[in-house]
C-alpha positions as protocol buffer text, in pm:
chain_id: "A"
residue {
  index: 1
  type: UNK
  ca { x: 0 y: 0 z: 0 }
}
residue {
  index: 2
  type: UNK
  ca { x: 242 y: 249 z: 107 }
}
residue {
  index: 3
  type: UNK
  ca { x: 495 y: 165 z: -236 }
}
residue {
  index: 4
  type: UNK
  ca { x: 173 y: 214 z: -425 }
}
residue {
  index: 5
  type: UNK
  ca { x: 71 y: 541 z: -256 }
}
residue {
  index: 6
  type: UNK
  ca { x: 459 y: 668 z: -340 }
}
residue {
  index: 7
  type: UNK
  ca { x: 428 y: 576 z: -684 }
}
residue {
  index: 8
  type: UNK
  ca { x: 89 y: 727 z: -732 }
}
residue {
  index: 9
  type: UNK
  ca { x: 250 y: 1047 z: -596 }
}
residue {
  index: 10
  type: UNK
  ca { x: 561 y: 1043 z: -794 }
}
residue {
  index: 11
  type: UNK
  ca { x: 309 y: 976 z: -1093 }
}
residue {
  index: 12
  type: UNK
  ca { x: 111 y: 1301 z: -1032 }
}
residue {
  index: 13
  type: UNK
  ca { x: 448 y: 1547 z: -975 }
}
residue {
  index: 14
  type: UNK
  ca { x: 564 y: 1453 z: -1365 }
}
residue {
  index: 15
  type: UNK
  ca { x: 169 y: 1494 z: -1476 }
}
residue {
  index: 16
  type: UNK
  ca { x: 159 y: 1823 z: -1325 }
}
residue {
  index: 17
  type: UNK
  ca { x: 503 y: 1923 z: -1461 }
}
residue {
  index: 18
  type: UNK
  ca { x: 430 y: 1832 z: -1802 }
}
residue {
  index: 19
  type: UNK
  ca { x: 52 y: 2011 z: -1861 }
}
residue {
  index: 20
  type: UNK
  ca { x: 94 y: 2413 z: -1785 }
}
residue {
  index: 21
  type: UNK
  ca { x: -295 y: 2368 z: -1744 }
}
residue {
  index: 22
  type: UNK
  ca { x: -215 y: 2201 z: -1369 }
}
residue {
  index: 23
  type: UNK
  ca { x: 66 y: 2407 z: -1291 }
}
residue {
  index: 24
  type: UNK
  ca { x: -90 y: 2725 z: -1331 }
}
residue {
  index: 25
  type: UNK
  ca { x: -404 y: 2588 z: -1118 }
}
residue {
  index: 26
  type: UNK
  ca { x: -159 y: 2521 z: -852 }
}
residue {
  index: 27
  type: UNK
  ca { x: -7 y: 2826 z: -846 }
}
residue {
  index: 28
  type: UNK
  ca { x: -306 y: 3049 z: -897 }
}
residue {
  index: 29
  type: UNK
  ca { x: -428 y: 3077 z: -501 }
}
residue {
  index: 30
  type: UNK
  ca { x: -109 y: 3250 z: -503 }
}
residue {
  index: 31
  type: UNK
  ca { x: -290 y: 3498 z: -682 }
}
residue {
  index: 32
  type: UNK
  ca { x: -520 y: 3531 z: -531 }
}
residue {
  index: 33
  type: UNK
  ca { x: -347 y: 3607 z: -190 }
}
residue {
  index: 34
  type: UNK
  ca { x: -167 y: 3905 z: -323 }
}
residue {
  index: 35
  type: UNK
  ca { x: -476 y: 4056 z: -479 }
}
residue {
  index: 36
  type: UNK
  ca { x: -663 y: 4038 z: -108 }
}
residue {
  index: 37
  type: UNK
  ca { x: -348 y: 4113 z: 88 }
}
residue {
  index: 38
  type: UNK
  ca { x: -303 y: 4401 z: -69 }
}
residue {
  index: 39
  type: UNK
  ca { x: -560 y: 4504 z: -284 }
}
residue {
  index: 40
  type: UNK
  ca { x: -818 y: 4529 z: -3 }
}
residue {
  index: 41
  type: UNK
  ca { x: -665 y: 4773 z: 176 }
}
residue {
  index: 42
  type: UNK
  ca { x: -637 y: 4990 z: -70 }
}
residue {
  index: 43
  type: UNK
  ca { x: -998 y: 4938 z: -153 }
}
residue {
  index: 44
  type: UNK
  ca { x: -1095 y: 5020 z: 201 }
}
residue {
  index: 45
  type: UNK
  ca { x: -902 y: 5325 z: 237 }
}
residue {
  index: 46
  type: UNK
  ca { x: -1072 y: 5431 z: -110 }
}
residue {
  index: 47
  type: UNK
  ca { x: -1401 y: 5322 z: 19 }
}
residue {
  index: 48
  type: UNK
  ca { x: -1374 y: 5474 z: 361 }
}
residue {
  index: 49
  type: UNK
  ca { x: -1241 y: 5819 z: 213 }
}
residue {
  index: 50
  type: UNK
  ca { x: -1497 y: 5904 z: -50 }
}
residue {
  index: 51
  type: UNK
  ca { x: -1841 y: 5730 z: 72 }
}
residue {
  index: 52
  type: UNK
  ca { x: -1749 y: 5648 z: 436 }
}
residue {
  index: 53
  type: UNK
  ca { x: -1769 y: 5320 z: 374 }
}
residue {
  index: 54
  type: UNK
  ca { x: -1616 y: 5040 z: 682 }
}
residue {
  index: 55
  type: UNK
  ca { x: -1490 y: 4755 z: 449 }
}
residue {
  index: 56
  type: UNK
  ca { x: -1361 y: 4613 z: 762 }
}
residue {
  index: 57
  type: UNK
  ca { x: -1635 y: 4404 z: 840 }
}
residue {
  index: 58
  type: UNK
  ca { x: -1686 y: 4273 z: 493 }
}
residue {
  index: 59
  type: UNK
  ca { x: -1305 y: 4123 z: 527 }
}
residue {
  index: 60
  type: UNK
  ca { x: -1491 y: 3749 z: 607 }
}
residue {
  index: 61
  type: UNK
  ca { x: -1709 y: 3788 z: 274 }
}
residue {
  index: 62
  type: UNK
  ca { x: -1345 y: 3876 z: 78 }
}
residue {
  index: 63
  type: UNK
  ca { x: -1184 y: 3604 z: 264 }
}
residue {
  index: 64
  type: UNK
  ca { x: -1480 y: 3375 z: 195 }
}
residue {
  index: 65
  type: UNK
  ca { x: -1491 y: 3478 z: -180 }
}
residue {
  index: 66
  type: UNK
  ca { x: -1143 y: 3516 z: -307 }
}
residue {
  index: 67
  type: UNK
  ca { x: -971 y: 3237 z: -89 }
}
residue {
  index: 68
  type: UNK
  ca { x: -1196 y: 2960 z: 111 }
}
residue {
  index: 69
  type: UNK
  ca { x: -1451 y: 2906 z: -151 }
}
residue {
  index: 70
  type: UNK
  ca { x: -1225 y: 2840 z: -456 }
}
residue {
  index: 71
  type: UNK
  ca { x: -972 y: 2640 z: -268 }
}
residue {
  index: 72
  type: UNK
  ca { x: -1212 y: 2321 z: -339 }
}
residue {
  index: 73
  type: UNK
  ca { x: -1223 y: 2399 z: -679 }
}
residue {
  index: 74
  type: UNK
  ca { x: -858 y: 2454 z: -786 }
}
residue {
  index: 75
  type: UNK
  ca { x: -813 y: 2098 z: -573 }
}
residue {
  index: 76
  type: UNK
  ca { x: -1117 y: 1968 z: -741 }
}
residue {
  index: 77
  type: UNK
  ca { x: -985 y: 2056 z: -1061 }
}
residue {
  index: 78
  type: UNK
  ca { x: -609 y: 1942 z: -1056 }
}
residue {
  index: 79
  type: UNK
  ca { x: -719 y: 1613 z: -895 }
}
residue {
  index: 80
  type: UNK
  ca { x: -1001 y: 1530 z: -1152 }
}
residue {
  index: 81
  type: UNK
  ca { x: -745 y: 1630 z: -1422 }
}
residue {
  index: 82
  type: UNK
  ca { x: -525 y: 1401 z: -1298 }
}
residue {
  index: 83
  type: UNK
  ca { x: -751 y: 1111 z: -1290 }
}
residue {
  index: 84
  type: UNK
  ca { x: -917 y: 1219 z: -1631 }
}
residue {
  index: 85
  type: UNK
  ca { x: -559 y: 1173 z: -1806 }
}
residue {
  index: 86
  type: UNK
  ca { x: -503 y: 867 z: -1651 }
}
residue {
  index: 87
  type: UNK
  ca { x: -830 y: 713 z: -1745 }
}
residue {
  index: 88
  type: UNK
  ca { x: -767 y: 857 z: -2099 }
}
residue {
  index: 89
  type: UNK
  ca { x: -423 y: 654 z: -2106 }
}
residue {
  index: 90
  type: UNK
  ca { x: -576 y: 319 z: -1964 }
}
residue {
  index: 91
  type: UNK
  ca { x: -459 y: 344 z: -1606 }
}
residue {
  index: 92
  type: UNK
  ca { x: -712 y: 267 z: -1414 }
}
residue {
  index: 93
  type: UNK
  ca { x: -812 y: -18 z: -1615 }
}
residue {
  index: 94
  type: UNK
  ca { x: -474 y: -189 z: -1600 }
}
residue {
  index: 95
  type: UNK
  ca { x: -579 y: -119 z: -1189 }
}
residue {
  index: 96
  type: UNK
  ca { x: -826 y: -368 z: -1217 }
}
residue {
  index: 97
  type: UNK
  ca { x: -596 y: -637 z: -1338 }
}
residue {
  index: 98
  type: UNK
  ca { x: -239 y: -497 z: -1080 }
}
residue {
  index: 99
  type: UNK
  ca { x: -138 y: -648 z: -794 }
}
residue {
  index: 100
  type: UNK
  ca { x: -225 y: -290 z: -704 }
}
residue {
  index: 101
  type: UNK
  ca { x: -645 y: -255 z: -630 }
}
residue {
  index: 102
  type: UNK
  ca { x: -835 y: 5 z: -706 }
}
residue {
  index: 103
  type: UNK
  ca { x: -908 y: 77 z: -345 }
}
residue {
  index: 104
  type: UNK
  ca { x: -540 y: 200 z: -292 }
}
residue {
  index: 105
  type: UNK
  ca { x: -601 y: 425 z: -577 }
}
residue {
  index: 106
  type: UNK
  ca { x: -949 y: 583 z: -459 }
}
residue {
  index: 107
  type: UNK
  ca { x: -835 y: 620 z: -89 }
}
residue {
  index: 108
  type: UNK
  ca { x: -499 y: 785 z: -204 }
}
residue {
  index: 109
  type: UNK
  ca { x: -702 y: 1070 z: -396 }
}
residue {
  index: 110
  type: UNK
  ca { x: -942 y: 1125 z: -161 }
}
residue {
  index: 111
  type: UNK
  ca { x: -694 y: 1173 z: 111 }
}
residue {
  index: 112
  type: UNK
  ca { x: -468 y: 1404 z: -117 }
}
residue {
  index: 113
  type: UNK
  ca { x: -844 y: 1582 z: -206 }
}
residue {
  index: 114
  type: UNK
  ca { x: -878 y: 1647 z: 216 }
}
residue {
  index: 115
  type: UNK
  ca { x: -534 y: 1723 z: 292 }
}
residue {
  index: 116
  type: UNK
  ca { x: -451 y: 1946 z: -12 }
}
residue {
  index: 117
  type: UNK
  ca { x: -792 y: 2112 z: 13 }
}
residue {
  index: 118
  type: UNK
  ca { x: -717 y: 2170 z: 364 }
}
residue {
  index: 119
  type: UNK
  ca { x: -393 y: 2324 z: 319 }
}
residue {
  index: 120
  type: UNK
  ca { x: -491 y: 2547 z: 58 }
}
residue {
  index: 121
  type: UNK
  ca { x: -753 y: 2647 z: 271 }
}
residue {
  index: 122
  type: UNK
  ca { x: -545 y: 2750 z: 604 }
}
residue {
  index: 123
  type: UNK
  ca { x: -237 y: 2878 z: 404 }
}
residue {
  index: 124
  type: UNK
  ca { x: -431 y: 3083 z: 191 }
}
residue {
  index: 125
  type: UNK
  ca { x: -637 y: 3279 z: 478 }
}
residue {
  index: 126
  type: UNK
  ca { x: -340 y: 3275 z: 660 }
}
residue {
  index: 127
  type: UNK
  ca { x: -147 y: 3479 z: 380 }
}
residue {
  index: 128
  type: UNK
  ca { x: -413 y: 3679 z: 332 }
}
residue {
  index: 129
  type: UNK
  ca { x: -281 y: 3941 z: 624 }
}
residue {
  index: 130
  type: UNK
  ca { x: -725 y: 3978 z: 693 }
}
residue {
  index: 131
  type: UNK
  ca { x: -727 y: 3686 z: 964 }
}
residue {
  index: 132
  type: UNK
  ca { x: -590 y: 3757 z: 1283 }
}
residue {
  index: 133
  type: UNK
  ca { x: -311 y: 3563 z: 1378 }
}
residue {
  index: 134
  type: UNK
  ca { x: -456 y: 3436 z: 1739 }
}
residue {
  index: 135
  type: UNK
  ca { x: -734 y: 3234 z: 1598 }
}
residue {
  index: 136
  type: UNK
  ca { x: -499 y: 3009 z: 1397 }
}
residue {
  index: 137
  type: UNK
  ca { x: -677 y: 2683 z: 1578 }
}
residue {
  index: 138
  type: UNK
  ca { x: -1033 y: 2802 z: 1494 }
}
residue {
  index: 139
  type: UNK
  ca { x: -857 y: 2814 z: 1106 }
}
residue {
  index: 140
  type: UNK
  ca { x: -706 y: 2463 z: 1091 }
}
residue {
  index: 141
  type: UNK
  ca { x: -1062 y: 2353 z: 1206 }
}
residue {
  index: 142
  type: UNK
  ca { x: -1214 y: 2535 z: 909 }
}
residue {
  index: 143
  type: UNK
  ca { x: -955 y: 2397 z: 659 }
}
residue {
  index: 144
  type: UNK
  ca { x: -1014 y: 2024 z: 762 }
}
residue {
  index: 145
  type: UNK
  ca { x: -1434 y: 2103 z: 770 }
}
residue {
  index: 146
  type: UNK
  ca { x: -1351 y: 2259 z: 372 }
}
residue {
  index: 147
  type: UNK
  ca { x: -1166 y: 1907 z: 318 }
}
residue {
  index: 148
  type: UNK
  ca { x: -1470 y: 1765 z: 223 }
}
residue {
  index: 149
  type: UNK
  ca { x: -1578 y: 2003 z: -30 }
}
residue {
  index: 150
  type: UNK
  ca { x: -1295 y: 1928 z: -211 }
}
residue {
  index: 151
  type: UNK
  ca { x: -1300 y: 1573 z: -294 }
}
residue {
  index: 152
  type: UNK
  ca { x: -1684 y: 1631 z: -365 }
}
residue {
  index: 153
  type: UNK
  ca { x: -1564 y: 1851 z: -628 }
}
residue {
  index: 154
  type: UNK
  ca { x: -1333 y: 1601 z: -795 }
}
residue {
  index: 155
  type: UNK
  ca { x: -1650 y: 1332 z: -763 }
}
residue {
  index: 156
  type: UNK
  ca { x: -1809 y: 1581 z: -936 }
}
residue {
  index: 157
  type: UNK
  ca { x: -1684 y: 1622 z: -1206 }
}
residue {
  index: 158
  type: UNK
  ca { x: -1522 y: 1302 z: -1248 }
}
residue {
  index: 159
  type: UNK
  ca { x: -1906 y: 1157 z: -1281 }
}
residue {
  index: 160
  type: UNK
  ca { x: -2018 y: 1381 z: -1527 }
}
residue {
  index: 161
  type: UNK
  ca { x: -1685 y: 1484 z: -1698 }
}
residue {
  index: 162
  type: UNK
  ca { x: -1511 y: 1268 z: -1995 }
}
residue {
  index: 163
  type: UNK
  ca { x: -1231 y: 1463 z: -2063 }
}
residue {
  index: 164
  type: UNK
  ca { x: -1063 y: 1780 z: -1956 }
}
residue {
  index: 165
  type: UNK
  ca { x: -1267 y: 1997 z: -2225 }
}
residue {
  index: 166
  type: UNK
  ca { x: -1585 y: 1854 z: -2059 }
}
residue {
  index: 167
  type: UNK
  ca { x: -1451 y: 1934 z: -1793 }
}
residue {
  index: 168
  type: UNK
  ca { x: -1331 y: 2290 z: -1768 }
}
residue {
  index: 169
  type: UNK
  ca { x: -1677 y: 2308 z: -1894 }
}
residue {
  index: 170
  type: UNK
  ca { x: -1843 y: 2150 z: -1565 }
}
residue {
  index: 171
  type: UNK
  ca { x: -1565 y: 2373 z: -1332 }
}
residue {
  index: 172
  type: UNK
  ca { x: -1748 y: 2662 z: -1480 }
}
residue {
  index: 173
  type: UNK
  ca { x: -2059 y: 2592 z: -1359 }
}
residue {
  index: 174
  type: UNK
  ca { x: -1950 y: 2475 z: -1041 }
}
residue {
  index: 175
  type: UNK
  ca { x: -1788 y: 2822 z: -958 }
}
residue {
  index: 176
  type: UNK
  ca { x: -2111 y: 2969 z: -983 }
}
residue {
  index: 177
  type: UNK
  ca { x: -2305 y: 2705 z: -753 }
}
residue {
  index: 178
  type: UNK
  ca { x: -1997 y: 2602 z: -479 }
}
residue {
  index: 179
  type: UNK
  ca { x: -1827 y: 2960 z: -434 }
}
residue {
  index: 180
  type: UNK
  ca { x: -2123 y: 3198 z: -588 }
}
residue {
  index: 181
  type: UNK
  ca { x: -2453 y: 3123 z: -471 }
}
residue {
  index: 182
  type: UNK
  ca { x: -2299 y: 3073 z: -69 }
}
residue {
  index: 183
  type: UNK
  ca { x: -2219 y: 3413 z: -35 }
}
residue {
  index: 184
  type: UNK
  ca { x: -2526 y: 3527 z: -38 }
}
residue {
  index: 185
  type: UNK
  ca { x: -2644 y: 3420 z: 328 }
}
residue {
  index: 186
  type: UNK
  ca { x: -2388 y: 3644 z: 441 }
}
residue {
  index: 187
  type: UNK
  ca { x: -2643 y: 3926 z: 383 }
}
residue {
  index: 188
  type: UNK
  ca { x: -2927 y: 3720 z: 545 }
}
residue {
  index: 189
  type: UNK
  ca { x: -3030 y: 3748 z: 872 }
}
residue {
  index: 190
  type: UNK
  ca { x: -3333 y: 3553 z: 899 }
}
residue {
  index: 191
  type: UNK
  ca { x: -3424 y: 3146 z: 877 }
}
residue {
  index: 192
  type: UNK
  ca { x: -3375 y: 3137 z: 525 }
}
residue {
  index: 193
  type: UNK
  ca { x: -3015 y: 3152 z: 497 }
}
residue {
  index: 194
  type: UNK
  ca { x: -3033 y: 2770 z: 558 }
}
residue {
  index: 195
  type: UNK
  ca { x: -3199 y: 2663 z: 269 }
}
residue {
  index: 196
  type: UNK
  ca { x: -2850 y: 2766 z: 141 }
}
residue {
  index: 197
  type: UNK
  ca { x: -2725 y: 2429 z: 312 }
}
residue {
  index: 198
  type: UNK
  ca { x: -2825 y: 2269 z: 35 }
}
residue {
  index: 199
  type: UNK
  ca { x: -2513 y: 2367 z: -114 }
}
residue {
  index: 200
  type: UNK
  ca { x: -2226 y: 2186 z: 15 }
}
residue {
  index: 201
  type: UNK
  ca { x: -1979 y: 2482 z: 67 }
}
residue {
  index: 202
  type: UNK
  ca { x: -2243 y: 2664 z: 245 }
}
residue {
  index: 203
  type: UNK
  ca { x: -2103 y: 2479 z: 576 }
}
residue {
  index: 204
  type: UNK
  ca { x: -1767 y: 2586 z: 570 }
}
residue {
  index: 205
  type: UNK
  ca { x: -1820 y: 2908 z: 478 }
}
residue {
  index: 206
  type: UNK
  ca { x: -2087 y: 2989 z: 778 }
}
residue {
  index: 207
  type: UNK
  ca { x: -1864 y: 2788 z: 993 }
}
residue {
  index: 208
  type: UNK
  ca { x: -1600 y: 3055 z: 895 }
}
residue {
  index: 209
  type: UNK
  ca { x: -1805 y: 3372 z: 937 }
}
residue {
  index: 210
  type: UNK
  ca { x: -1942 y: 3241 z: 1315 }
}
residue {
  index: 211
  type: UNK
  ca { x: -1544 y: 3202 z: 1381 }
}
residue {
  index: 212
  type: UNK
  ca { x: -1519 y: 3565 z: 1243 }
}
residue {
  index: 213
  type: UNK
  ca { x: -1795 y: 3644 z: 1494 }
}
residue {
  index: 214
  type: UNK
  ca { x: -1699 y: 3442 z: 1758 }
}
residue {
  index: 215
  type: UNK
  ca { x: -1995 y: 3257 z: 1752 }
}
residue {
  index: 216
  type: UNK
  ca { x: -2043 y: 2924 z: 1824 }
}
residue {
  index: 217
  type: UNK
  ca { x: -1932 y: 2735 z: 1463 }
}
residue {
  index: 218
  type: UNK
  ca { x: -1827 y: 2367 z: 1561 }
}
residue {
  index: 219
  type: UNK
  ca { x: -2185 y: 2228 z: 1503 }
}
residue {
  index: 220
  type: UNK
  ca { x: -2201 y: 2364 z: 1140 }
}
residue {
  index: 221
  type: UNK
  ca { x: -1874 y: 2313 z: 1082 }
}
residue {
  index: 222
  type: UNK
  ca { x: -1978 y: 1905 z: 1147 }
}
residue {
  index: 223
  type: UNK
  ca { x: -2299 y: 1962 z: 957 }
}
residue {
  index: 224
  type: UNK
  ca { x: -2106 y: 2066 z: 670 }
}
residue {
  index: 225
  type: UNK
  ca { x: -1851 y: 1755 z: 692 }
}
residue {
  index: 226
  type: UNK
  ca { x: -2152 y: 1487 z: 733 }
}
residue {
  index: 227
  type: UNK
  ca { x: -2375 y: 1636 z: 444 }
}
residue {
  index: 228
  type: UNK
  ca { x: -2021 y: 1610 z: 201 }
}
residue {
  index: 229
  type: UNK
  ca { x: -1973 y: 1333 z: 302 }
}
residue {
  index: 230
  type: UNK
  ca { x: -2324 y: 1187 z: 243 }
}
residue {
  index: 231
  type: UNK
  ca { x: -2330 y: 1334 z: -121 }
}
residue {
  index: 232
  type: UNK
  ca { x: -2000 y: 1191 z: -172 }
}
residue {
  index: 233
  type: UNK
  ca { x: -2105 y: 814 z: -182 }
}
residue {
  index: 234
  type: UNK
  ca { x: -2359 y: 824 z: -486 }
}
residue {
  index: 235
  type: UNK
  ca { x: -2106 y: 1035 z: -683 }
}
residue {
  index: 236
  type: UNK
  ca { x: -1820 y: 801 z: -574 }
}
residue {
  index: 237
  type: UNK
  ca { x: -2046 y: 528 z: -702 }
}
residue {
  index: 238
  type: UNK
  ca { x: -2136 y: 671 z: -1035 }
}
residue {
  index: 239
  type: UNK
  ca { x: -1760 y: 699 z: -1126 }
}
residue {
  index: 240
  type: UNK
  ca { x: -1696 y: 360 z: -1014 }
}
residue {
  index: 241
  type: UNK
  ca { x: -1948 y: 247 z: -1259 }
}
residue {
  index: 242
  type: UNK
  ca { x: -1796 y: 468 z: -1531 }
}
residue {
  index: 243
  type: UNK
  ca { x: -1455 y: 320 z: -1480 }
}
């Protein structure tokens, strides 16, 4: 298992060397950081000198928008991109006849889904210069709750993508639903905001904004992980199937 898992790993570095397509996604949070660390200050001294306006207390939304929310897609999509090239090149079906199963592949990406969705998660916040530096804990905690999101990402598209035209295609419309539609409960106060749950990223992000708050976030933070989680297993299903 563990010789597998290496090989697996050293098989992904040369895939994401050779396509510029993977590099650049893992490079673009990167990005991303320097356009919130220092473009939102800027924007709030702008705001705050010619309408008055506190951007301060919109820094969760930014952080929510520009760095949380996408860090399951950019994972979602290098993984799935991954896996679509190696199902293009017969990999996994040589799998099924290896002294290698095809467990050891699936729970290999879905751990490097969590972990690297994770990281992204923490690392990118973190470098954002918006999150203050004492609640590194409650951060971790978010990172591992966004875990989930990621791999559903990657089961996403992986069930309903062919190829890596179909889908950048399907990572399109995912941007709108997993790190679009979830910001808008941010400006709702009322019951409805949790129809929003729905969505899978919803959880995270709330989770986030009650840590922003200091509210209490742990249960929806455990919501969130459950209800990916649950949505996971049919997708995980439908790609097994496809295989």
């Amino acid at each position: 298992m563990a010789g597998a898992l290496r090989a697996f790993g050293r098989n992904d570095l040369r895939g994401i060397g050779r396509e510029p397509l993977m590099f650049g996604l893992l490079l673009a949070p990167a990005g991303w950081i320097a356009l919130v660390r220092f473009g939102t200050p800027a924007a709030g001294d702008l705001l705050a000198d010619r309408y008055g306006v506190d951007l301060t207390r919109y820094h969760p939304l930014i952080l929510t928008a520009f760095l949380l929310l996408t860090s399951p897609i950019v994972v979602g999509a290098l993984v799935s991109f991954l896996v679509l090239d190696e199902r293009d090149a017969g990999t996994l079906t040589a799998l099924r006849v290896s002294p290698v199963p095809l467990r050891s592949f699936v729970v290999y990406r879905a751990g490097l889904a969590l972990v690297l969705t994770a990281v992204y998660t923490v690392v990118t916040i973190g470098a954002s210069g918006l999150f203050p530096a004492q609640r590194w804990p409650e951060l971790v905690a978010i990172g591992l709750a966004t875990g989930p999101s990621g791999l559903l990402v990657i089961l996403v598209l992986l069930a309903f993508a062919g190829n890596k035209v179909e889908g950048l295609a399907v990572v399109r419309a995912l941007g709108i639903l997993v790190a679009g539609l979830p910001l808008i409960p941010y400006f709702l106060d009322s019951a409805w905001q949790w129809w929003f749950g729905l969505i899978p990223t919803f959880w995270p992000a709330k989770a986030f904004w009650l840590v922003c708050a200091g509210g209490t976030w742990w249960p929806v933070a455990l919501v969130g992980v459950l209800h990916n989680l649950a949505l996971a297993y049919p997708l995980y299903r439908r790609f097994a199937r496809r295989v």
